[in-house]
C-alpha positions in Angstrom: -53.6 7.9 -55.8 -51.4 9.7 -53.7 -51.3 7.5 -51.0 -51.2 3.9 -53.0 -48.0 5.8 -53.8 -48.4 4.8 -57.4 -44.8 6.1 -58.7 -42.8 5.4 -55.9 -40.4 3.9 -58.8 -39.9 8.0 -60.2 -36.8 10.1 -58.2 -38.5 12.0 -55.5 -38.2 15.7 -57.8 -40.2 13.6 -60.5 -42.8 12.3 -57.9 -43.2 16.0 -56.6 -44.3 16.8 -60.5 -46.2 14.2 -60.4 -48.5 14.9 -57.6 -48.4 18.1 -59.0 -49.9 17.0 -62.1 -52.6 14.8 -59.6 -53.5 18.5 -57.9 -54.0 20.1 -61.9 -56.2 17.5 -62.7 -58.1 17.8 -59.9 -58.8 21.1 -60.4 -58.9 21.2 -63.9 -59.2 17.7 -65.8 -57.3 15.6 -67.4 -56.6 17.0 -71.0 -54.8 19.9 -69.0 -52.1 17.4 -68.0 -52.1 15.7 -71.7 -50.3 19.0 -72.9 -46.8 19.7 -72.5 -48.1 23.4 -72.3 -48.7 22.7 -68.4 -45.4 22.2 -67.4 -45.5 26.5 -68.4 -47.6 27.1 -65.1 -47.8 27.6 -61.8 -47.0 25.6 -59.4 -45.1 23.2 -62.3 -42.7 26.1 -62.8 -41.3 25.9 -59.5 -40.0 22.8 -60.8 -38.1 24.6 -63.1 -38.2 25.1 -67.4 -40.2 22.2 -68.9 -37.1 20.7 -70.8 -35.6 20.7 -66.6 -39.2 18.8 -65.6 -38.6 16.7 -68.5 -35.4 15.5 -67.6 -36.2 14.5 -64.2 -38.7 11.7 -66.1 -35.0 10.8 -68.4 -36.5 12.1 -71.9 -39.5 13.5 -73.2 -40.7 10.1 -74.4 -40.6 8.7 -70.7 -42.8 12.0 -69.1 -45.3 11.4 -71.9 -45.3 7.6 -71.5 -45.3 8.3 -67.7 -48.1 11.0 -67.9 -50.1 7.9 -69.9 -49.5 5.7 -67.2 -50.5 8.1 -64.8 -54.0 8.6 -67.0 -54.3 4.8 -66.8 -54.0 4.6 -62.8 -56.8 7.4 -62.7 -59.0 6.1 -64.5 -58.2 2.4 -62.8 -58.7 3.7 -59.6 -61.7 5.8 -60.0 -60.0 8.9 -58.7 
């Protein structure tokens, strides 16, 4: 996913969380990455607090709706 450069549309501080996110659900799965909770952990705290990571995304309703459509591409793609 990563390199069909899915989110390209995303500032590049909200694409960093984002591939983030892609290297948590690697390791861990994806209901990790459903969970507001994971913004509380390394390496998404070097991002800063998660109302800071949320604000990169505009709102809390466009991190959740992004972190849906970043579900979708996964599971699209096969990855």
């Amino acid at each position: 996913m990563k390199k069909r450069d899915c989110f390209k549309k995303y500032g590049t501080k909200a694409r960093k969380v984002l591939e983030s996110l892609l290297d948590k659900y690697a390791d861990e799965g994806i209901t990790n990455i459903e969970s507001i909770d994971i913004l509380k952990v390394k390496p998404l705290t070097d991002f800063g607090s998660p109302m800071e990571i949320i604000k990169k995304f505009g709102s809390k309703a466009k991190y959740l709706e992004t972190i849906k459509e970043l579900e979708y591409e996964l599971y699209n793609t096969g990855a």
